[in-house]
C-alpha positions in Angstrom: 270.8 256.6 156.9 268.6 259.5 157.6 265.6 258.5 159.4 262.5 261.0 158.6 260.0 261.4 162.0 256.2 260.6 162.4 255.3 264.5 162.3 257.7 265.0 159.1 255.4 262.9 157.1 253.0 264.4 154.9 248.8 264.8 156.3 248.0 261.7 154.4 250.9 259.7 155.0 250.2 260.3 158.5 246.6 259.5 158.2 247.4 256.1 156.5 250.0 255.0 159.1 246.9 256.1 161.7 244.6 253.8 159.7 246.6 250.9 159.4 247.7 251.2 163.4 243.5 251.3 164.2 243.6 248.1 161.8 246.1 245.9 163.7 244.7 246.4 167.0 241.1 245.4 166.0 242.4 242.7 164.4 244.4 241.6 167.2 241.4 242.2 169.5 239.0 240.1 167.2 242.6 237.1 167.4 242.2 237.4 171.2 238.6 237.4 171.9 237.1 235.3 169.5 236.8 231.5 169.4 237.3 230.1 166.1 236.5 226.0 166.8 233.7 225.2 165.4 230.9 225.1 167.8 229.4 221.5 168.6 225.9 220.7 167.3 224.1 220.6 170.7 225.2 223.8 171.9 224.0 225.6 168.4 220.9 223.9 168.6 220.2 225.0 172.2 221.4 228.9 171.2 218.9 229.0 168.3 216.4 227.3 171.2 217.0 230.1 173.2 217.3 233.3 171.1 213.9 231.8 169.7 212.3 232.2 173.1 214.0 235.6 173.4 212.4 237.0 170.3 209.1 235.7 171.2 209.0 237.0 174.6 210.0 240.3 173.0 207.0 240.1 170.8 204.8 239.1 173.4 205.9 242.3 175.3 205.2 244.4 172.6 201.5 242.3 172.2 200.9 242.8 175.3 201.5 247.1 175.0 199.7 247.3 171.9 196.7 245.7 174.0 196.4 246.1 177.6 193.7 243.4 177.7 195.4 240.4 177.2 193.6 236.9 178.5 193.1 234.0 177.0 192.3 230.3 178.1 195.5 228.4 177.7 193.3 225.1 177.0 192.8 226.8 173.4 196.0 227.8 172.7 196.3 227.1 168.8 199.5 226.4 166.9 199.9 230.4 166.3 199.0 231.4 169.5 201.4 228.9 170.9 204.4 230.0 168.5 203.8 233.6 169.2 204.0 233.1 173.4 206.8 231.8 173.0 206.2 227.9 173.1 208.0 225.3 170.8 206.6 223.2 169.0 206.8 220.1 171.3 205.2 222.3 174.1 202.3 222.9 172.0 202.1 219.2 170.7 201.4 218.3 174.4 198.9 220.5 175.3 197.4 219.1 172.2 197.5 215.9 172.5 196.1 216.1 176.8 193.5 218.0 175.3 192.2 215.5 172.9 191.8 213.1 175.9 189.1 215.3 176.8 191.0 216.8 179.5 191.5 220.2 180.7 194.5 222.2 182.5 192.9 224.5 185.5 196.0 226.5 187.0 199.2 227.3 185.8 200.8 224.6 187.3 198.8 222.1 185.8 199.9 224.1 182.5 203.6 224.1 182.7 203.2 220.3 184.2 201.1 219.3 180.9 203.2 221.5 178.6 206.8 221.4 180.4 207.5 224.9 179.6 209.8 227.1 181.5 209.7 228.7 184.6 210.8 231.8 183.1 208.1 232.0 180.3 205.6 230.5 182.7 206.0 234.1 184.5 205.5 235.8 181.8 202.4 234.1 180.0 200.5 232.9 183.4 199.5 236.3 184.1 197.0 236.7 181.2 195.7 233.2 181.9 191.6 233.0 182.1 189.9 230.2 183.4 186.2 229.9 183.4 184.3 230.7 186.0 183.5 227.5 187.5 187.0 226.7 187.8 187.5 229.6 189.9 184.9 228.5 192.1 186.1 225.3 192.8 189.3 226.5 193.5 188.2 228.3 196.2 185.7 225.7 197.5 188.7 223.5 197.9 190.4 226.1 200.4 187.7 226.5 202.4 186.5 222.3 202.5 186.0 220.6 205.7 186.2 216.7 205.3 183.3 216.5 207.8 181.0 218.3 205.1 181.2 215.5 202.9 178.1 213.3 204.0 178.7 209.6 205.3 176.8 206.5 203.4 173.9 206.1 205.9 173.0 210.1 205.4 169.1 209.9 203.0 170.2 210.3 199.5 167.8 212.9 197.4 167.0 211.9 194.1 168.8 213.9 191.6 166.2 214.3 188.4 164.3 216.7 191.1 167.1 218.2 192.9 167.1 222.2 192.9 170.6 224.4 191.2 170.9 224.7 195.2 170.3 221.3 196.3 173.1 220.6 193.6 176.0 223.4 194.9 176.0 222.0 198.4 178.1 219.3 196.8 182.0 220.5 196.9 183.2 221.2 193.8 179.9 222.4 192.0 179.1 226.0 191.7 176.9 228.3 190.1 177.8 227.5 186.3 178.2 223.8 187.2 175.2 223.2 188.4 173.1 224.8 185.9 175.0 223.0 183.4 173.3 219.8 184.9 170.2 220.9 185.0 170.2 221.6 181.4 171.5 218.1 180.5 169.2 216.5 182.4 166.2 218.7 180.7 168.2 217.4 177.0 168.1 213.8 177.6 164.8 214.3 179.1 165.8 213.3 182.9 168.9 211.1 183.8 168.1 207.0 183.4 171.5 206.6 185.3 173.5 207.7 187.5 176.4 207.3 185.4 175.5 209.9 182.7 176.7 212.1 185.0 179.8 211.6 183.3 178.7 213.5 180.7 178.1 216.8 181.5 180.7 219.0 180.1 183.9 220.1 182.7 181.9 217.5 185.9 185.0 215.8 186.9 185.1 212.1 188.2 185.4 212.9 191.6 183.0 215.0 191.2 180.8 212.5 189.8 181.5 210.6 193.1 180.7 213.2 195.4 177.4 213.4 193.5 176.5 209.7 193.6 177.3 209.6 198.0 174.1 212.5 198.0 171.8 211.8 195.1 170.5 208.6 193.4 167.6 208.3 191.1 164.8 207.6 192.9 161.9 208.7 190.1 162.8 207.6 186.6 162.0 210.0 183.8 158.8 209.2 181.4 160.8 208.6 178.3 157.5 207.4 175.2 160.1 204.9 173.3 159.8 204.9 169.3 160.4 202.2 167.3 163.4 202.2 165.4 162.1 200.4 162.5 159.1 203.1 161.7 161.2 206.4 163.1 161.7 208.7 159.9 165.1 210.5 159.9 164.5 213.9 161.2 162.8 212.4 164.6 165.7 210.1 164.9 168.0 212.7 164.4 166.7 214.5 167.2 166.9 211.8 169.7 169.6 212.4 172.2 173.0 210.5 171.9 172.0 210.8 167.7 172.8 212.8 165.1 172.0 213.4 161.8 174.9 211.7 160.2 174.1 208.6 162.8 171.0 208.8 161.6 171.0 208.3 158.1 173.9 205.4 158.1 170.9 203.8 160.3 168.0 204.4 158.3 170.6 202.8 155.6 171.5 199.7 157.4 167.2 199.4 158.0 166.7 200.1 154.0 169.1 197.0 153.5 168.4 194.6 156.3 164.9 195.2 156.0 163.9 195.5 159.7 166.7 195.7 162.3 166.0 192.7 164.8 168.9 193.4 167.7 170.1 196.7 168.8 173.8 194.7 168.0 173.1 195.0 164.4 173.9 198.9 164.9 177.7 197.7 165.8 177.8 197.3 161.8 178.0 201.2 161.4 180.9 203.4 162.1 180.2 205.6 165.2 178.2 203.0 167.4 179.3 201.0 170.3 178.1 199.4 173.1 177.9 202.6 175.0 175.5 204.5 172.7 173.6 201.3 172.1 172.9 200.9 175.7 172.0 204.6 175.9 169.6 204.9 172.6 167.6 202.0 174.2 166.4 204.8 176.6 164.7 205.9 173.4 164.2 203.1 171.0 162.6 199.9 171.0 162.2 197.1 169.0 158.4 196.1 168.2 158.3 192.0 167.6 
């Protein structure tokens, strides 16, 4: 049988047979190379994980060249904010959740230890981290601290509702912003009654709060002219400190139907009081027999 050659065929016989060689070597390649088991669950899962993180940190990058000032305080990362760095959802769910503790993260490693996010998109986010300014300050106080500094027990205590935004920075860990904060709490409770509500200054940590207490004590109570809380009209009351104005009219409502309140325990009937804030309004209300 005559057998016709490659070259004897006609242009587009030729460029058939050349189409149909191309096709059985990519489909051979495609044979070797790819896997066609199914994939288990956990792997997919952690590939879609992954290439998640991948596209965000690409958008972040191109975030981050649209605007070259890019800083933020991580203790305000909302649910967006979270999703565009990068962050899953569990991620953001426990920075959430520390923060309504009333706590705060002050490095990057406190972030990535609240947070557990990676190493790898820790690099990349930390850098546009802003703290406040106080933080920053005690950070460096902490370098420089001698243990000696601190003052021992028998060392004269100052009181603290006259103590100076100086006499107040000497302590380690209070700077400039942190002392003035103080200040201005003490001069909106009118002058602290305790000690203790120290506690309550925004960002004054409790060791902090300790460190206070071994150099100040109060020594000259503040002149606090009680009301009584049966004749107090609402906008007065709502001005007290440790009140508001939605405090304030559930108590002029408990006093409308009681007719005179007799104990400051009667206030435990309304939602938002407890023996705390009891204890503290009596710095500004009394009873009249």
């Amino acid at each position: 049988m005559y057998k016709r050659g490659f070259f004897s065929l006609q242009p587009d016989q030729r460029k058939g047979v050349f189409v149909l060689l191309v096709l059985i070597v990519v489909v051979q390649c495609i044979y070797f190379w790819v896997d066609f088991q199914k994939m288990p669950q956990s792997e997919i899962t952690e590939f879609v994980t992954l290439k998640k993180q991948l596209d965000s940190l690409k958008n972040l990058e191109q975030e981050v060249k649209k605007d070259s000032v890019f800083a933020f305080n991580p203790n305000f990362i909302t649910d967006y904010r979270g999703y565009v760095l990068g962050l899953t959802t569990e991620e953001i769910d426990r920075l959430h959740t520390f923060r309504k503790q009333g706590k705060f993260v002050h490095s990057a490693s406190e972030f990535q230890q609240v947070t557990q996010v990676s190493d790898s998109l820790l690099a990349v986010i930390s850098p546009y981290f802003k703290f406040p300014e106080w933080v920053k300050n005690t950070q460096k106080q902490k370098k420089s601290f001698d243990k000696t500094s601190v003052p021992t027990s028998k060392a004269p205590k100052k009181d603290l509702n006259t103590a100076t935004e100086e006499d107040l920075m000497k302590v380690y860990g209070i700077g400039k912003v942190l002392s003035q904060r103080i200040l201005k709490y003490k001069q909106r409770i009118q002058g602290f009654s305790e000690i203790s509500q120290l506690k309550e200054v925004y960002g004054l940590e409790e060791e902090v709060v300790e460190r206070i207490m071994l150099q100040f004590e109060i020594q000259t109570p503040p002149s606090i002219q009680k009301q009584d809380i049966n004749t107090i009209g609402l906008y007065e009351l709502a001005k007290i400190p440790y009140m508001d104005f939605d405090l304030a009219k559930k108590l002029i409502g408990l006093r409308s139907e009681v007719g005179n309140i007799r104990h400051f325990n009667d206030l435990l009937q309304i939602e938002g009081f407890d023996e705390v804030k009891i204890k503290r309004i009596q710095l500004y209300l009394q009873i009249h027999d």
